[in-house]
KOLPAVO-230629 format. One record per residue (C-alpha): residue in three letters; x, y, z. Coordinates in steps of 0.25 Angstrom, whole numbers, padded with zeros to 4 digits, always signed. Last residue first. Example, Ala and Ser with C-alpha at 12.3 -4.5 7.8 and 13.67 -1.06 7.14 Angstrom:
2
SER+0055-0004+0029;ALA+0049-0018+0031;
This chain:
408
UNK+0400+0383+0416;UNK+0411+0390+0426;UNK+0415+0377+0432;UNK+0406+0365+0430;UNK+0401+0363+0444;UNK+0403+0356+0457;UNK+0415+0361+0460;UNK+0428+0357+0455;UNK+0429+0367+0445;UNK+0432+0379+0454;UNK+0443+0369+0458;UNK+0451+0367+0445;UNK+0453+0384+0444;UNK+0457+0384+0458;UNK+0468+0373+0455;UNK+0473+0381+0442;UNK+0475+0395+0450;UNK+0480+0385+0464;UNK+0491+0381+0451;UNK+0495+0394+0446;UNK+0496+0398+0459;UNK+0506+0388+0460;UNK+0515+0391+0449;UNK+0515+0405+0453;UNK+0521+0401+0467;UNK+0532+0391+0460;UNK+0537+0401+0452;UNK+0547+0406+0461;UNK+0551+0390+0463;UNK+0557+0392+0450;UNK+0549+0379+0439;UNK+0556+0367+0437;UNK+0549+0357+0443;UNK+0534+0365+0443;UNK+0535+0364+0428;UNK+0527+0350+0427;UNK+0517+0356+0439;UNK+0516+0368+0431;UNK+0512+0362+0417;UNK+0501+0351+0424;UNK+0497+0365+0429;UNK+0496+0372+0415;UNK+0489+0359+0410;UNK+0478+0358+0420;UNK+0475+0373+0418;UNK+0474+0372+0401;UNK+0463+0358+0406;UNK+0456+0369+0414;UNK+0454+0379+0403;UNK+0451+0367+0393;UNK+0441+0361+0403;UNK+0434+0376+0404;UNK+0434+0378+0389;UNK+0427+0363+0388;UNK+0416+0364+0398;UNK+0413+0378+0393;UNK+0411+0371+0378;UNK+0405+0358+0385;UNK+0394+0367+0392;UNK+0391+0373+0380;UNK+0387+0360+0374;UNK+0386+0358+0358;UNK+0399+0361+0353;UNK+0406+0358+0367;UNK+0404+0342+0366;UNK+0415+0338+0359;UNK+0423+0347+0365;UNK+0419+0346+0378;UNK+0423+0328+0377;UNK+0436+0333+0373;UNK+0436+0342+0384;UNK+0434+0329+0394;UNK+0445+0319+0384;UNK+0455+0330+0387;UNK+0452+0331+0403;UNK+0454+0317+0404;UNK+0468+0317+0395;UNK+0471+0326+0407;UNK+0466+0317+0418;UNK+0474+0305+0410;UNK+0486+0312+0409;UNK+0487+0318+0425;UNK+0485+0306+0430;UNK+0500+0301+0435;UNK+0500+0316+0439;UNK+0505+0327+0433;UNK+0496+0338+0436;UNK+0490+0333+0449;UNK+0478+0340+0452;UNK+0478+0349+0440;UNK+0474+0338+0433;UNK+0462+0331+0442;UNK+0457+0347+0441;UNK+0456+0345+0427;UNK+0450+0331+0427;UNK+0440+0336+0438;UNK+0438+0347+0426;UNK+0435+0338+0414;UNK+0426+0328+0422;UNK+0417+0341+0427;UNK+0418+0346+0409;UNK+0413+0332+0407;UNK+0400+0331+0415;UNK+0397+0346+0410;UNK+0399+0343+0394;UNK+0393+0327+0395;UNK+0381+0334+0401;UNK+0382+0346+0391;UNK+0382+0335+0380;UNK+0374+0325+0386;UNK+0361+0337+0382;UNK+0363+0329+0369;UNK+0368+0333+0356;UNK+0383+0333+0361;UNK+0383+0319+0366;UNK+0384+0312+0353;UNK+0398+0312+0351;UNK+0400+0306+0365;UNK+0393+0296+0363;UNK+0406+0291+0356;UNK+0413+0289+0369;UNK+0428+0294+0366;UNK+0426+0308+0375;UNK+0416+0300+0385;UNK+0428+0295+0392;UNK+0432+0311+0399;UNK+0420+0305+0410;UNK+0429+0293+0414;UNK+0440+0304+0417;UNK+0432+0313+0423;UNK+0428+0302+0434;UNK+0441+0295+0435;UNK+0446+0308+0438;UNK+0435+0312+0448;UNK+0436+0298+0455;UNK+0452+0299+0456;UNK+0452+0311+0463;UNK+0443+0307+0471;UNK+0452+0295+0476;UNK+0462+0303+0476;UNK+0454+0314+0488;UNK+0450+0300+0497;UNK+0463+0296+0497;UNK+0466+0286+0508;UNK+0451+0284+0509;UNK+0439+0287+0521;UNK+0450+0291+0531;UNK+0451+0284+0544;UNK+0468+0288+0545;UNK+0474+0300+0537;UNK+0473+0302+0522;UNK+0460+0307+0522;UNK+0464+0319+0529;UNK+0471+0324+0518;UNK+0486+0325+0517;UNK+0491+0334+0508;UNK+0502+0333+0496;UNK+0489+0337+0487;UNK+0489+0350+0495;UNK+0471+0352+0496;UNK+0462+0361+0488;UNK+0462+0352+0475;UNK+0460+0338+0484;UNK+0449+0344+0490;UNK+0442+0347+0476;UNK+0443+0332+0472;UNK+0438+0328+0486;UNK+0426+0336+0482;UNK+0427+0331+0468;UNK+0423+0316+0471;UNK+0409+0317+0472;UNK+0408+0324+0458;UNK+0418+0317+0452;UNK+0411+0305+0452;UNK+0396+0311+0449;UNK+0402+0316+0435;UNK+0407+0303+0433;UNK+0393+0299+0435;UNK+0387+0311+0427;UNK+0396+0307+0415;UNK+0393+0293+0416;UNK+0376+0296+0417;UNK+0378+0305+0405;UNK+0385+0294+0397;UNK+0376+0284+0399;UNK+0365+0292+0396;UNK+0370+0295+0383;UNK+0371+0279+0380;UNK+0357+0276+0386;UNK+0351+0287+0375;UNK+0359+0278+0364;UNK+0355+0266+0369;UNK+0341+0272+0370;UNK+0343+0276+0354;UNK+0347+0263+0348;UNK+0338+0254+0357;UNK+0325+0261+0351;UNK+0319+0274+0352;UNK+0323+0287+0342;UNK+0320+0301+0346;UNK+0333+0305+0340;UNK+0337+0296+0330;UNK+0341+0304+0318;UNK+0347+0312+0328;UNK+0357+0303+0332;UNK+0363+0299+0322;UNK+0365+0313+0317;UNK+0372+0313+0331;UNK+0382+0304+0327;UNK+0385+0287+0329;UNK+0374+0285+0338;UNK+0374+0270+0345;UNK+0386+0271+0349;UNK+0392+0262+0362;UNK+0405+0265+0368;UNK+0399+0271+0380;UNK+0389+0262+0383;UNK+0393+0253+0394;UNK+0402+0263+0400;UNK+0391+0272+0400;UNK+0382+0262+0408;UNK+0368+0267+0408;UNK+0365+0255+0397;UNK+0370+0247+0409;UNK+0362+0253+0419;UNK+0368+0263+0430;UNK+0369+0256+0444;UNK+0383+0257+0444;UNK+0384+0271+0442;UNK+0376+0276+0453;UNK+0384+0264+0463;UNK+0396+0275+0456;UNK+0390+0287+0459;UNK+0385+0283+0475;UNK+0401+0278+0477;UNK+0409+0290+0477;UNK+0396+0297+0487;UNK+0403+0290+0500;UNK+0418+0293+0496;UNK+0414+0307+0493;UNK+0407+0310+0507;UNK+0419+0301+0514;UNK+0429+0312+0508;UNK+0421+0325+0512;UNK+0417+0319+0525;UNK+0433+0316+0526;UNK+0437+0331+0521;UNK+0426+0340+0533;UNK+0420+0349+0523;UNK+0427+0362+0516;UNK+0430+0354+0503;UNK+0418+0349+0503;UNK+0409+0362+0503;UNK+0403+0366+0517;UNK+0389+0363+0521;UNK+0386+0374+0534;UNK+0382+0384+0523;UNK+0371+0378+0518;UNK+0365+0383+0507;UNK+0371+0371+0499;UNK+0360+0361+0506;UNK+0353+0358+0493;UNK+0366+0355+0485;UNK+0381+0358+0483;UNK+0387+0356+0496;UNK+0400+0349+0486;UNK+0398+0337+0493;UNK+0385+0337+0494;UNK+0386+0335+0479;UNK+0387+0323+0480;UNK+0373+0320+0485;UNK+0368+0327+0474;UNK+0378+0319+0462;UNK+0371+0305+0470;UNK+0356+0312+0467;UNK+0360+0312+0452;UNK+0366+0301+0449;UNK+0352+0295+0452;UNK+0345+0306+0443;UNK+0356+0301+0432;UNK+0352+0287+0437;UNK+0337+0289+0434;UNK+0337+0298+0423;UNK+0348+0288+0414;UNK+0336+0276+0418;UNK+0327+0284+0409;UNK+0333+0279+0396;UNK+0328+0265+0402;UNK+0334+0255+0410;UNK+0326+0245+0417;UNK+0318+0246+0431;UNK+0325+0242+0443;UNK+0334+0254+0449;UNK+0340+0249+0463;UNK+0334+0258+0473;UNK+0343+0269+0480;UNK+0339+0277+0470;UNK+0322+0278+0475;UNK+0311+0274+0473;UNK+0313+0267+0459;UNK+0303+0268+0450;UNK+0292+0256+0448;UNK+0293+0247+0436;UNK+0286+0244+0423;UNK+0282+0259+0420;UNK+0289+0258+0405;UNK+0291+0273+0407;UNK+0297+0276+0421;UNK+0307+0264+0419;UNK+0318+0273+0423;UNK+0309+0278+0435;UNK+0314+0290+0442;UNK+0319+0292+0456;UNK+0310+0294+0465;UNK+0306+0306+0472;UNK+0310+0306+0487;UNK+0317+0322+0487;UNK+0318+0331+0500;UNK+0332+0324+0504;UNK+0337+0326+0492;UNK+0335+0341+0494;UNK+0336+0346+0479;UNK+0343+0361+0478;UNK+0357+0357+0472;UNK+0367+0370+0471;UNK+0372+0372+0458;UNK+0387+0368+0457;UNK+0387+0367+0442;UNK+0389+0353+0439;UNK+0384+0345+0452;UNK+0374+0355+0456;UNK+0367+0357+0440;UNK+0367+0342+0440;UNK+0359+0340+0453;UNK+0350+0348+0450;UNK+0348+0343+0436;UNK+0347+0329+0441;UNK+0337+0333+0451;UNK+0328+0340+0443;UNK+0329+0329+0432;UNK+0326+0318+0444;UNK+0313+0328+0448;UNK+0307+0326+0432;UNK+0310+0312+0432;UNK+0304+0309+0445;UNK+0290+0318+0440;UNK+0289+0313+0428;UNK+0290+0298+0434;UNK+0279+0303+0444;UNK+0269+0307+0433;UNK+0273+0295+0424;UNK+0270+0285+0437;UNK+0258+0292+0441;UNK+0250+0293+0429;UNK+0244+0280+0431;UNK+0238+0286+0444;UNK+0241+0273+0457;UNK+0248+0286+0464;UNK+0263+0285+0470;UNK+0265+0297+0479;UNK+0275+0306+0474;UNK+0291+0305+0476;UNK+0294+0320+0480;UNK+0304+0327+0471;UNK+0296+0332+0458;UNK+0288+0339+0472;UNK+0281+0349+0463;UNK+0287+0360+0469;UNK+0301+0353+0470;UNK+0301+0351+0454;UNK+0297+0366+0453;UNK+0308+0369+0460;UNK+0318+0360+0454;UNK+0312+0365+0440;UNK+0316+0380+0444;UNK+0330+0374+0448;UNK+0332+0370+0434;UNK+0330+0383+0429;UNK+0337+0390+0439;UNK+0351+0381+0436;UNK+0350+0380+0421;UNK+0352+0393+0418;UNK+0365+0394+0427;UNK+0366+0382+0420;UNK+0369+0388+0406;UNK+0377+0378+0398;UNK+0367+0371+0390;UNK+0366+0357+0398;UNK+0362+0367+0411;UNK+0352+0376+0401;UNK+0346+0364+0395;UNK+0346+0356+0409;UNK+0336+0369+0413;UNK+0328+0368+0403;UNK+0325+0353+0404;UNK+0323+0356+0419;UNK+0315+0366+0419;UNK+0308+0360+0410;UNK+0303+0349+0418;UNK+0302+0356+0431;UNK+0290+0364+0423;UNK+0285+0352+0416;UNK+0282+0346+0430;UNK+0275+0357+0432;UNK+0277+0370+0443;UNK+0268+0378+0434;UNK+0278+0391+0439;UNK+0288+0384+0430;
């Protein structure tokens, strides 16, 4: 590290998304801050001056590729654990990173608001995760989880001015969806989820290292899945401030937008509705055959952490309304998530954690859906204790709520 290298940021990075995929991001966090620094040292995050050398294109495609990592990782380890987010947008110009780097038949996009031209490669999945990437940052703003989190004078959402908080939302709703509109066809998980091209692991093996149709399909499937699961991810990430609102307020209540020049009759159902849909698309991948083959790749904790986020909005969704006209399919949601930890919790630790704490909470859901059934009958002396009982269960769902995976 104290070389300041490229190779330096490098592994920094690749160690440190070790630790974060290997249940230890308290690890991971300082290790992969170290690469930032040295990333911002050697100004990873400026765009260079382009220079007629015929080493300049490799060297400035290294350079991209190695900032986007930092980046994706920060903004990872913000969104998932509540880490605060250290890159100033504002400070960085680089470019994103050229897909077509290494046939070198077109020129990088300058910037993501420009249409990508080139063709899809296996590198394309860099270039729209990184773009994903810089839309979960701005979200986060909502949560004050970022470079400006020192400052006292930013309040958290819940505590800001309610129709900023709801036109906020309504304006980043439609940034991950344009995101996952432009995403290629062989990027498309809903186009590839049935496929196999792997029938097992030993399959698998024998081929590692392999080129040809077989194995890039393959390769295009997993990052399919990854880039759904971080989209649905993105969904309820924008949506869970009006989600966490909902929890601290009298469901019977009349929010302020509800009266006249609000920006929706129902801005907080609308979210609610967004983060189940979300979860529930997410709890799918249970009966999607790449599924089996997820657990020997670094996906494993991805698919682990992604699904343990859906599994807890769908608990929280529960506890909401107990009995509702929704309340099967949210709990059949939740079942197919922990099935999705089970499978997985052999060979990612994340998943075993992920999995106890979804059981705990599914055992909480259950035990309210049992009060609110009893509740008809039950001496109105009890009625006290029933509900502390319920503010105990409600305060257990909201820590969850923040932008992190509980006590992982």
């Amino acid at each position: 590290m104290s070389l300041g290298s490229l190779e330096a940021v490098q592994t920094c990075i690749l160690l440190g998304t070790y630790y974060l995929y290997h249940g230890t991001p308290r690890l991971a966090w300082p290790v992969c801050g170290c690469g930032l620094r040295i990333a911002q040292a050697l100004h990873l995050h400026r765009r260079l001056q382009p220079s007629e050398s015929a080493d300049f294109r490799a060297l400035n495609e290294a350079r991209k590729r190695c900032w986007w990592a930092v980046y994706e990782i920060e903004t990872f380890s913000a969104a998932t654990y509540g880490y605060p987010h250290s890159i100033y947008d504002a400070d960085c110009d680089v470019e994103p990173l050229d897909p077509s780097a290494k046939l070198q038949v077109t020129q990088s996009p300058g910037s993501f608001d420009q249409p990508l031209a080139c063709q899809t490669t296996l590198l394309s999945y860099k270039y729209f995760i990184s773009k994903l990437s810089t839309i979960t940052k701005a979200t986060l703003e909502l949560y004050r989880i970022g470079a400006y989190a020192g400052d006292k004078s930013r309040l958290p959402a819940e505590k800001l001015h309610m129709p900023s908080v709801i036109q906020t939302v309504a304006a980043f709703d439609d940034r991950p969806r344009q995101w996952e509109a432009e995403l290629r066809p062989q990027l498309q998980w809903r186009n590839v989820a049935h496929c196999v091209y792997y029938a097992s692991i030993e399959e698998i093996d024998r081929d590692i290292g392999a080129t040809g149709p077989r194995w890039e399909k393959h390769i295009y499937q997993l990052q399919a899945l990854t880039l759904w699961l971080a989209y649905q991810n993105a969904r309820i990430l924008t949506h869970r401030p009006l989600l966490s609102y909902k929890l601290k307020t009298n469901p019977n209540s009349h929010s302020s937008s509800e009266r006249p020049g609000a920006v929706s009759a129902d801005p907080f159902n609308l979210s609610l509705d967004a983060c189940r849909d979300a979860a529930l698309k997410t709890s799918e991948i249970l009966s999607r055959p790449l599924l089996e083959l997820v657990s020997e790749t670094y996906a494993a904790a991805f698919v682990s952490i992604h699904t343990f986020t859906a599994g807890v909005t769908l608990g929280i969704l529960s506890s909401m309304d107990p009995l509702g006209p929704q309340s099967a399919e949210t709990k059949a949601g939740l079942r197919r998530l922990m099935g999705v930890q089970e499978k997985l919790r052999l060979h990612s630790v994340v998943a075993q954690q992920g999995l106890a704490i979804l059981q705990r909470l599914a055992k909480l859901v259950m035990e309210k859906e049992l009060d609110v059934i009893l509740e008809l009958s039950e001496p109105k002396a009890l009625a006290p204790v029933r509900m502390r009982e319920k503010a105990t269960l409600i305060g257990s769902t909201r820590s969850c709520l923040q932008p992190r995976t509980c006590s992982r």
